[in-house]
C-alpha positions as CSV (number, residue, x, y, z in Angstrom):
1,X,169.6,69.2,6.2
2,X,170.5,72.6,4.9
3,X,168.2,75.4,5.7
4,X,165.5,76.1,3.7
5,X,167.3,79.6,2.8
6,X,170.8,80.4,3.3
7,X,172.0,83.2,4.9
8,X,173.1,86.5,2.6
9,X,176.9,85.7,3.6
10,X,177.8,82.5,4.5
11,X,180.4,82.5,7.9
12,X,183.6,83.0,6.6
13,X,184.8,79.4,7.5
14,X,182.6,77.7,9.9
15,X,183.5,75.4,12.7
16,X,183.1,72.0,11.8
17,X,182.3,71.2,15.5
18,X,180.4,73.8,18.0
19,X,182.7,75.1,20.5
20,X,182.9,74.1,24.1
21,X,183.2,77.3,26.1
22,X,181.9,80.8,25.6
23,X,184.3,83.0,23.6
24,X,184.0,86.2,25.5
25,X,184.3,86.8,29.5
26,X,180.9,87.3,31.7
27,X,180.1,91.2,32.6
28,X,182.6,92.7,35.6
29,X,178.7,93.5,37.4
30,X,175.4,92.4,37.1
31,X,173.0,94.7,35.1
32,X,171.5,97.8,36.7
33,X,167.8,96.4,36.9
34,X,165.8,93.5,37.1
35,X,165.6,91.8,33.4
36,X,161.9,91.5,34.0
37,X,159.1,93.4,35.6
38,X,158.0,91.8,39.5
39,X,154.7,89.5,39.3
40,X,151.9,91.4,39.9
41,X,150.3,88.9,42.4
42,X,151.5,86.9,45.3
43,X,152.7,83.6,45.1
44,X,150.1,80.8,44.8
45,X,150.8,79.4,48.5
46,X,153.4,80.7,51.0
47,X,156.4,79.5,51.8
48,X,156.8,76.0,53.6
49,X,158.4,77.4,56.9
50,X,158.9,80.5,58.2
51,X,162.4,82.1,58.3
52,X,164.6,80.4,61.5
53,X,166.5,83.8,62.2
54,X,164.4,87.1,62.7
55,X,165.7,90.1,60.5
56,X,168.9,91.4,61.8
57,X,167.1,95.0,62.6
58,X,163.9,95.7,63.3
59,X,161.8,97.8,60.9
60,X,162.3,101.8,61.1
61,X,158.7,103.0,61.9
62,X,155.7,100.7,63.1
63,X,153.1,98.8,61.3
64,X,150.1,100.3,59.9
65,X,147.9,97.9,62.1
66,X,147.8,96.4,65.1
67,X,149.9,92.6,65.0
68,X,147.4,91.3,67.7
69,X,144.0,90.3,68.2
70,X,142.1,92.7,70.3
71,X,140.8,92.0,74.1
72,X,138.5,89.3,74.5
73,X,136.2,91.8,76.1
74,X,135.9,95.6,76.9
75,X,136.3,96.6,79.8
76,X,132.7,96.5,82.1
77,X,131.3,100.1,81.8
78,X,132.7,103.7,81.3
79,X,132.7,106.4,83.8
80,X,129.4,107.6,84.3
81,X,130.3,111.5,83.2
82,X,133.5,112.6,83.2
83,X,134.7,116.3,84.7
84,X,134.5,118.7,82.5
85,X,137.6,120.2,82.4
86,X,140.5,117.9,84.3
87,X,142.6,119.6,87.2
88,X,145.3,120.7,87.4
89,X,147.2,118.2,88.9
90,X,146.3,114.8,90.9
91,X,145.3,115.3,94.8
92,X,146.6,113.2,97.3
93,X,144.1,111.3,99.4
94,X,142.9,113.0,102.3
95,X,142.8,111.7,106.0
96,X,139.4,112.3,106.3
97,X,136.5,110.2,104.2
98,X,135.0,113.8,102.6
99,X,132.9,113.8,99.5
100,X,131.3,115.5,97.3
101,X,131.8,119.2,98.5
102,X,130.7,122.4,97.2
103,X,131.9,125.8,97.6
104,X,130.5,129.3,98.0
105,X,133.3,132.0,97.2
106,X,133.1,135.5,97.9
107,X,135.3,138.6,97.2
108,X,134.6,141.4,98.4
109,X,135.3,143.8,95.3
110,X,131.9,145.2,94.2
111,X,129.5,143.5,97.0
112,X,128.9,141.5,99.9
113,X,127.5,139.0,98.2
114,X,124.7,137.7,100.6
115,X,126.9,138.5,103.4
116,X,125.9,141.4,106.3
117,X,127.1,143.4,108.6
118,X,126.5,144.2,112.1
119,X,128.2,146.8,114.6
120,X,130.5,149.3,112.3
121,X,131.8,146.9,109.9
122,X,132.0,148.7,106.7
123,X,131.9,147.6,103.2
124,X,134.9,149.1,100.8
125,X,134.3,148.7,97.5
126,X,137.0,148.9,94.4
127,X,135.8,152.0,93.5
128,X,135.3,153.7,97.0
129,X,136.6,157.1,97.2
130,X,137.1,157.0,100.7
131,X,140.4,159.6,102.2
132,X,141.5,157.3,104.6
133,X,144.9,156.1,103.7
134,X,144.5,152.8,105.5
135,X,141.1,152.1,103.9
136,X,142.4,153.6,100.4
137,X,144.8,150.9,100.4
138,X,142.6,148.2,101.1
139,X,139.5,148.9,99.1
140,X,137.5,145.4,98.1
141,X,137.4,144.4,101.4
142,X,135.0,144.5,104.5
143,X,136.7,146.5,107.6
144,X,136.0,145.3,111.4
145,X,136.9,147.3,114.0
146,X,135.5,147.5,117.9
147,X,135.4,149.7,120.6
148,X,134.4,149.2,124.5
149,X,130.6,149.4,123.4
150,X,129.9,147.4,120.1
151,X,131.5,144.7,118.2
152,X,131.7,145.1,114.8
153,X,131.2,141.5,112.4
154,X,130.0,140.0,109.3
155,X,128.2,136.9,109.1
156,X,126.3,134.6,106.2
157,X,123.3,132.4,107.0
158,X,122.9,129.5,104.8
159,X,119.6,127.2,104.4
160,X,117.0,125.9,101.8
161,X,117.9,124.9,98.1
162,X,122.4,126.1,98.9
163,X,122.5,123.2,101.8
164,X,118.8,120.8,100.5
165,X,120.9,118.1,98.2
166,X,123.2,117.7,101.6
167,X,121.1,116.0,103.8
168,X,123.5,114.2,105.5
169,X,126.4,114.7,107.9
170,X,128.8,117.8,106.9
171,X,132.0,118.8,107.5
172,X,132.1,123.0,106.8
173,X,135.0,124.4,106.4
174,X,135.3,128.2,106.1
175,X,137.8,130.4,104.8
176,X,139.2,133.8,104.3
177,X,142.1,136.2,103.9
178,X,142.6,139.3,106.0
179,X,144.8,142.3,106.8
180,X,145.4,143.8,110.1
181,X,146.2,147.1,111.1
182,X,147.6,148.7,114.3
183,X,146.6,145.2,116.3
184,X,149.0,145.0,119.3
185,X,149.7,142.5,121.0
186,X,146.3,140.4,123.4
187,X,144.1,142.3,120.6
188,X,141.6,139.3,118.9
189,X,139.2,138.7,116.7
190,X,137.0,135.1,116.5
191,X,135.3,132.9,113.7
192,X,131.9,131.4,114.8
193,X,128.9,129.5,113.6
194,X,125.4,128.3,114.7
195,X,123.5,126.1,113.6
196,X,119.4,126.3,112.9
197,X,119.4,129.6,114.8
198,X,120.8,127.9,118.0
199,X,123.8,129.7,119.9
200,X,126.7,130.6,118.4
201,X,129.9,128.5,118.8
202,X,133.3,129.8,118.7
203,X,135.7,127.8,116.7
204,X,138.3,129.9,116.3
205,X,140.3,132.8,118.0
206,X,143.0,134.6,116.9
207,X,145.4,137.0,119.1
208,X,148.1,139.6,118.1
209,X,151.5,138.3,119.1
210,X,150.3,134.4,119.8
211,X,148.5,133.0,116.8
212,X,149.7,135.9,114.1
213,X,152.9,138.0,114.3
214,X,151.6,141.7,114.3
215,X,155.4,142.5,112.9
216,X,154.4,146.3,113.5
217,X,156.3,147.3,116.7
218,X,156.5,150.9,115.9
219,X,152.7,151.6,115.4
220,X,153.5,152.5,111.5
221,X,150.2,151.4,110.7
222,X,151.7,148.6,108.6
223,X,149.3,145.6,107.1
224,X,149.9,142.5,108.2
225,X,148.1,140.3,106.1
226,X,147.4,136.2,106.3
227,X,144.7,133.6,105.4
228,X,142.9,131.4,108.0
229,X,141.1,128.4,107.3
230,X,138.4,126.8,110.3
231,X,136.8,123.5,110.1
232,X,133.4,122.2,112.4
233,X,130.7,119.6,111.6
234,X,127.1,120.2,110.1
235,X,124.5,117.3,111.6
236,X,122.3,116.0,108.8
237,X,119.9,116.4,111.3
238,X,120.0,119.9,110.7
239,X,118.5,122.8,108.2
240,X,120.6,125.7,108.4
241,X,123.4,127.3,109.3
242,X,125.6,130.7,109.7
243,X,129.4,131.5,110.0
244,X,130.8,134.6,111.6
245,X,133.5,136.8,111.4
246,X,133.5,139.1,114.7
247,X,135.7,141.5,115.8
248,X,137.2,140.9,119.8
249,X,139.3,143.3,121.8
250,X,140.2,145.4,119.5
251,X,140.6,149.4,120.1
252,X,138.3,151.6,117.7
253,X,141.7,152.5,116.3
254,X,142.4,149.0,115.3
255,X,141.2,147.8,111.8
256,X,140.7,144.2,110.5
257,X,139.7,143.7,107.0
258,X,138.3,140.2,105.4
259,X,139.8,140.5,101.7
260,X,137.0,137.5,100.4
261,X,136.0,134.4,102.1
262,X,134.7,130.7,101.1
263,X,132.5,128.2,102.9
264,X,133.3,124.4,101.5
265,X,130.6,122.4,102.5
266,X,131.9,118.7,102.0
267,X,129.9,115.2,102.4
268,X,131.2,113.4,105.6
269,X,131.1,109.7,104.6
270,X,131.5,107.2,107.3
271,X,130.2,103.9,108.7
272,X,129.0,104.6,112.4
273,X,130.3,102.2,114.8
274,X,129.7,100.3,118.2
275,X,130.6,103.3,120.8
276,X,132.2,103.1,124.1
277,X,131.6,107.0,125.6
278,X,133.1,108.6,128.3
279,X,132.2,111.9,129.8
280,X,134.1,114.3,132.0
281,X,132.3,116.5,133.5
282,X,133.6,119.9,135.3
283,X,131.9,120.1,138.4
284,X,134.8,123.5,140.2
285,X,133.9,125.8,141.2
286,X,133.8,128.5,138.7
287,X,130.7,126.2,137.6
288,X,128.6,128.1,140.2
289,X,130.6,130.8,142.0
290,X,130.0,135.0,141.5
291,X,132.6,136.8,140.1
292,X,136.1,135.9,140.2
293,X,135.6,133.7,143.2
294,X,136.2,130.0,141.5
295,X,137.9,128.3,144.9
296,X,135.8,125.7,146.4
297,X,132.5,125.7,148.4
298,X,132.6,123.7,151.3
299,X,128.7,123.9,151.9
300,X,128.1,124.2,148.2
301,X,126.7,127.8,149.2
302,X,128.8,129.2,146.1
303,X,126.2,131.5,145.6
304,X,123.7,133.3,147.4
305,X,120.3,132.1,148.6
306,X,118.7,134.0,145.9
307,X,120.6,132.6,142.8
308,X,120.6,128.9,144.0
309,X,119.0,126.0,142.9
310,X,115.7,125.2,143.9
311,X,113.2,122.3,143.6
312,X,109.6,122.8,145.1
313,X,110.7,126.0,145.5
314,X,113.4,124.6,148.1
315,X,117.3,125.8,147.5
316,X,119.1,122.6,146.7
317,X,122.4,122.8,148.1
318,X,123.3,119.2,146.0
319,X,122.7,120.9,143.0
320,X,123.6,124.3,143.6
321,X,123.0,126.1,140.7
322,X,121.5,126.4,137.4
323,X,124.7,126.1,135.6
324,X,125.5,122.9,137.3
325,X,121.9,121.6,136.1
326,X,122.6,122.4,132.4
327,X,125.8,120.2,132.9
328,X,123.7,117.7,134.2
329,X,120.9,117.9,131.2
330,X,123.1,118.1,129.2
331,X,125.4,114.8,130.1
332,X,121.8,112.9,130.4
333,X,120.2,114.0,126.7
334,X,123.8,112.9,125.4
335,X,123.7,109.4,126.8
336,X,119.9,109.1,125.9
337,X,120.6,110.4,122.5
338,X,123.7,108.2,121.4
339,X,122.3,105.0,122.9
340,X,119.1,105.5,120.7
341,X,121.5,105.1,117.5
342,X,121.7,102.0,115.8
343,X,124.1,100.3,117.9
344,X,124.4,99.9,121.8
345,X,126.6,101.7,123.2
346,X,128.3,101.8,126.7
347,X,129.4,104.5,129.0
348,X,131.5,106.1,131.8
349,X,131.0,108.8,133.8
350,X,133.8,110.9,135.2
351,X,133.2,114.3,137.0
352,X,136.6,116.7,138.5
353,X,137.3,119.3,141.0
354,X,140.5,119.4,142.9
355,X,140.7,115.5,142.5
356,X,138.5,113.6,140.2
357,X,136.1,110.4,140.5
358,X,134.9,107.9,138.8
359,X,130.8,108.0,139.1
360,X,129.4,105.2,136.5
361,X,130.5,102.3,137.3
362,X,130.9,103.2,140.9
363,X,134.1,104.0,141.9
364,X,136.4,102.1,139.2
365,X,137.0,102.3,135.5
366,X,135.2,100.6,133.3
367,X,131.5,100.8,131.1
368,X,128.2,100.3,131.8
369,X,124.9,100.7,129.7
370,X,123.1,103.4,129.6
371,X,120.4,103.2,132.3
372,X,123.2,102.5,134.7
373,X,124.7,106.4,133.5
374,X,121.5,108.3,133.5
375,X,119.9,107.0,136.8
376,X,123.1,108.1,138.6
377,X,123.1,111.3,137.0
378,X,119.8,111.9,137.8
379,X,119.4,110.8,141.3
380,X,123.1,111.2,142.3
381,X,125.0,113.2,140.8
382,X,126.0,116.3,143.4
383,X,128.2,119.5,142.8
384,X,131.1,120.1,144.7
385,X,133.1,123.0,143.6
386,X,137.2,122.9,144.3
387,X,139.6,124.0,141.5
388,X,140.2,122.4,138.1
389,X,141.8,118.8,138.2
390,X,141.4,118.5,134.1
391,X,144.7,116.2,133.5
392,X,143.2,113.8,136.2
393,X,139.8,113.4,134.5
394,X,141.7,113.1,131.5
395,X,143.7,110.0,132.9
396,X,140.3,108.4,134.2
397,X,138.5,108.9,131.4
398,X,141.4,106.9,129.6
399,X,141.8,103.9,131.8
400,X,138.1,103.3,131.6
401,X,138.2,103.5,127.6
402,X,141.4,101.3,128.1
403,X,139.2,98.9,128.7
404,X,137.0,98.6,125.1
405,X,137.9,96.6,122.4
406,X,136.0,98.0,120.6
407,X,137.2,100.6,117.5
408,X,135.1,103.9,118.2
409,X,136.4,105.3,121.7
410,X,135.3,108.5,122.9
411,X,136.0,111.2,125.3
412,X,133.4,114.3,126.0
413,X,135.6,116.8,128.2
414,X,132.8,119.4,129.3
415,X,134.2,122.3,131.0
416,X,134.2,125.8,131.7
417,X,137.7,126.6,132.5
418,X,141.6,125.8,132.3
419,X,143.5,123.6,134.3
420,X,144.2,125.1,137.8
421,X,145.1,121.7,139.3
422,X,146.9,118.5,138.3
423,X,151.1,118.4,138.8
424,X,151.5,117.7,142.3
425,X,154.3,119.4,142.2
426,X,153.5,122.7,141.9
427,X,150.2,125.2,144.2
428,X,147.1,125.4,142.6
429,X,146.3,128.1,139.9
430,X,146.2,128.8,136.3
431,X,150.0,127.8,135.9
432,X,151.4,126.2,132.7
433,X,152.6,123.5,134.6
434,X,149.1,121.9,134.7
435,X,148.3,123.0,131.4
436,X,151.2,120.4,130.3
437,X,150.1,117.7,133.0
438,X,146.6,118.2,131.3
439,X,148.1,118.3,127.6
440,X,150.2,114.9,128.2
441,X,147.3,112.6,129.6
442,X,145.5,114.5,126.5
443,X,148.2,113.2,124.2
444,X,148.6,109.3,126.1
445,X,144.5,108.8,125.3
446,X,144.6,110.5,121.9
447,X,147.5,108.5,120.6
448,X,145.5,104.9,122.3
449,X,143.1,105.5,119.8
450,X,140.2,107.8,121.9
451,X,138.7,110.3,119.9
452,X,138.6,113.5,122.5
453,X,135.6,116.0,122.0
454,X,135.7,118.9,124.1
455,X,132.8,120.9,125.2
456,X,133.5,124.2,126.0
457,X,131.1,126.7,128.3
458,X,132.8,130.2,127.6
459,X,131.7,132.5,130.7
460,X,135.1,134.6,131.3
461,X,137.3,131.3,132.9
462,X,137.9,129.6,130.0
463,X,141.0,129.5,127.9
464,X,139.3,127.8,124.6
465,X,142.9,128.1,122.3
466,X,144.0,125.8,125.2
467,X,141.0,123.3,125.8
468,X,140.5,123.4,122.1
469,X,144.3,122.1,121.3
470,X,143.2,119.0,123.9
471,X,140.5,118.0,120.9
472,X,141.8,115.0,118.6
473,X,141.4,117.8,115.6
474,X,140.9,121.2,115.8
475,X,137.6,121.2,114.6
476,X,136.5,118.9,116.6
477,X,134.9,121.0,119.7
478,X,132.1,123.0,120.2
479,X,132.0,126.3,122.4
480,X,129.3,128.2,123.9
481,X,129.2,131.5,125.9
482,X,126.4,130.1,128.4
483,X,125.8,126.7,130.4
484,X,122.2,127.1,129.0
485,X,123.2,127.2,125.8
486,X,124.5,123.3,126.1
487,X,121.5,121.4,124.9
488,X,122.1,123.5,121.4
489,X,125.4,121.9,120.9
490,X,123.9,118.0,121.3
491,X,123.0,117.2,117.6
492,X,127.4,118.4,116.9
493,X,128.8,116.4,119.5
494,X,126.8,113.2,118.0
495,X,127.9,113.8,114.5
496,X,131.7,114.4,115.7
497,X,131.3,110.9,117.8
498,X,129.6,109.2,115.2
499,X,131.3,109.9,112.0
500,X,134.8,110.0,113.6
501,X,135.1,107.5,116.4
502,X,136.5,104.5,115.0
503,X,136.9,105.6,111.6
504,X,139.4,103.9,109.1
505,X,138.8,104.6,105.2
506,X,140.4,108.0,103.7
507,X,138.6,108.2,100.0
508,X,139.4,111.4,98.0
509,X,137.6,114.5,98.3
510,X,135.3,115.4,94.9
511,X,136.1,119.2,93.7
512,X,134.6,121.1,90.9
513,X,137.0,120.9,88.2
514,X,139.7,123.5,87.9
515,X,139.4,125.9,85.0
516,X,142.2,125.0,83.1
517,X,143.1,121.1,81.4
518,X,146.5,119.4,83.2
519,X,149.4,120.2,81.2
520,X,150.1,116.1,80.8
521,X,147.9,113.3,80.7
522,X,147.7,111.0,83.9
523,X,150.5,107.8,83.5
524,X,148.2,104.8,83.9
525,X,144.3,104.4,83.1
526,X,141.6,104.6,86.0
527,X,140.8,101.5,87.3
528,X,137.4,99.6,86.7
């Protein structure tokens, strides 16, 4: 039907039939923008299946959150405090099982900081206005010097609350920077420590021209200047302590000064073991003879009637002399002493002259226990004199460890002097020659796994660098200047056996942080 109104101007002549396509071509593009606004909520349900393909790149900057569930779990507890500041950078393990150390540091520019003096060390401060031109140019520093009727050194005792939280075995290490001046060469100067007021040990000995290059040869008063670093072991048995600085031979023209020093004192950590021990003991006969006179004794009359051994009031001719006795005592308290630790341990006995012998067991190598090693050295044991055979007693003292299966080995070499005996091949003396011979059999037990202690009785014979380079470290020795002094050095030698014999793990030692943050972060987490 017609529409209800017509249009103002009717078509000019409509179609009588609608057309079949659309009279005018589609748009060359599509329009700029969407024809409708986006819905302004998601889609009832999601789509059926996910796409087959991933995109073709992957997004240009992360998502916002995480795409993953967390762990199931944390992980099991934090540290327990962190360091305050990190270090500097990451420390490689050590070789030793040290924890926990602590460190006294001391330079010397404005005091002495607990420190003293003794003989005519003198303290130079920064702002000394001293005219010497030697001094002038060392001022913050502490200046030894000797001359043929003092010794001049500076020592530092230390006890109660610095050493109370370390009530167990030790390992001390101190060190210290110096300059020399007008040292030639054969001129020394030693470090030293005792321990709860007992003797003190030498540990260190430094000479012009051997163990530092004086590099002056025209006297120009030039300063040669270095750092040295000693280590020994502090028995938890102990209380106190004191380390030493002393001048040697050094003219009262020559000058040392100590620039600052620092004493580490470091937790030694270590499961004791099951020890097989053996001891050499020096029996030549520097041991008992006056003087210079250190050839044999063929009656054991070494000395004279007046300074020999006597029991009842009787001269002993087996025993000789009090020196030998000390050896004795001393070799006796150190069996008693490390058989009453927790495990049971065995022992040899060795004793050297011009030859050497095996005492306990009788006449071969092998161990025994403990009664078997202290009733022979008690009821048995006789002095001989002759020269130094110290490669020999070396050898034996090797072939009867050779026999343990056991992990902690160890060797106590007490002596009073170098080798004067050993390469057949060459006369008696103090020759190089049987240094070496000594040095080898040293080496062939050391690299078998036998931890080599040696004891050294300093009276004038002795060459300590020497006998102390036999040691399986260079701390591990103990020197005294007297036979009588021996007993003093017991409660060392059992914490060297004890917590070194045997010994396998090699934790990281514990420093105070540095004072400055690592300049990256570490690359992978601490473990749990």
């Amino acid at each position: 039907s017609p529409t209800a109104s017509p249009t103002a101007s009717p078509t000019a002549s409509p179609t009588a039939v609608p057309t079949t396509s659309p009279n005018a071509s589609p748009t060359a593009s599509p329009t700029a923008s969407p024809t409708a606004s986006p819905t302004t909520t998601p889609t009832a349900s999601p789509t059926v299946s996910p796409t087959t393909n991933p995109t073709s790149s992957p997004t240009s900057s992360p998502t916002a959150s995480p795409i993953a569930a967390p762990t199931a779990s944390p992980t099991a507890s934090p540290t327990a405090s962190p360091i305050s500041s990190p270090s500097g950078s990451p420390e490689s393990p050590t070789s030793s099982p040290l924890t926990e150390c602590q460190a006294f540091s001391t330079s010397f520019s404005d005091s002495m900081d607990g420190w003293t003096s003794g003989g005519d060390a003198q303290f130079i401060p920064l702002n000394s206005n001293t005219n010497d031109y030697n001094d002038a140019g060392q001022k913050g520093s502490i200046k030894l010097k000797d001359s043929n009727t003092y010794s001049s050194f500076i020592e530092k005792e230390f006890s109660g609350s610095e050493i109370a939280h370390m009530n167990y075995n030790n390992e001390v290490t101190l060190s210290f920077d110096y300059c020399a001046v007008s040292l030639e060469d054969g001129d020394t100067f030693f470090v030293q420590f005792a321990i709860d007021d007992g003797s003190y040990y030498t540990f260190g000995e430094y000479e012009a021209g051997k163990n530092f290059d004086q590099n002056d040869p025209n006297n120009k008063n030039i300063p040669v200047c270095d750092s040295v670093s000693e280590t020994f072991f502090f028995p938890a048995t102990a209380s106190s302590f004191k380390v030493k600085i002393r001048g040697g031979q050094l003219s009262q023209w020559d000058k040392l000064y100590i620039k600052s020093a620092s004493v580490d004192l470091c937790r030694y950590e270590c499961t004791p073991q099951p020890l097989d021990i053996c001891v050499a003991i020096d029996i030549s006969g520097s041991v008992c003879s006056v003087g210079n006179d250190i050839q044999g004794c063929d009656s054991c009359n070494c000395r004279d009637s007046s300074n020999m051994y006597e029991v009842n009031g009787v001269d002993n001719e087996d025993l000789c002399c009090d020196n030998f006795v000390y050896e004795r005592d001393f070799a006796t308290n150190l069996v008693n002493q490390a058989n009453a630790l927790d495990d049971e341990q065995r022992f040899s006995i060795v004793s050297f002259a011009t030859e050497s012998s095996f005492r306990v067991p009788n006449g071969a190598a092998g161990l025994a226990d403990a009664a078997s090693a202290t009733t022979y050295l008690n009821n048995n044991f006789v002095y001989s004199g002759g020269w130094t055979n110290t490669g020999d007693a070396i050898a034996q003292c090797h072939a009867s460890l050779a026999q343990s299966s056991r992990l902690g080995k160890v060797m106590v070499l007490l002596t009073d002097g170098q080798p004067t005996r050993g390469d057949d091949r060459y006369s008696n003396g103090a020759k190089q020659e049987h240094r070496d011979f000594a040095a080898t059999k040293a080496d062939a037990a050391k690299n078998d796994g036998v931890t080599l202690i040696p004891v050294i009785v300093n009276t004038g014979h002795a060459n300590p660098t020497f006998l102390r380079s036999l040691g399986s470290d260079p701390g591990m020795m103990v020197e005294v200047d007297q036979f009588s002094a021996l007993d003093a050095t017991l409660n060392s030698v059992l914490a060297l056996m004890q917590c070194t014999a045997g010994q396998t793990q090699s934790p990281t030692i514990q420093k105070s942080p540095t004072k400055s943050p690592s300049f990256s972060p570490t690359i992978s987490p601490t473990p749990l």
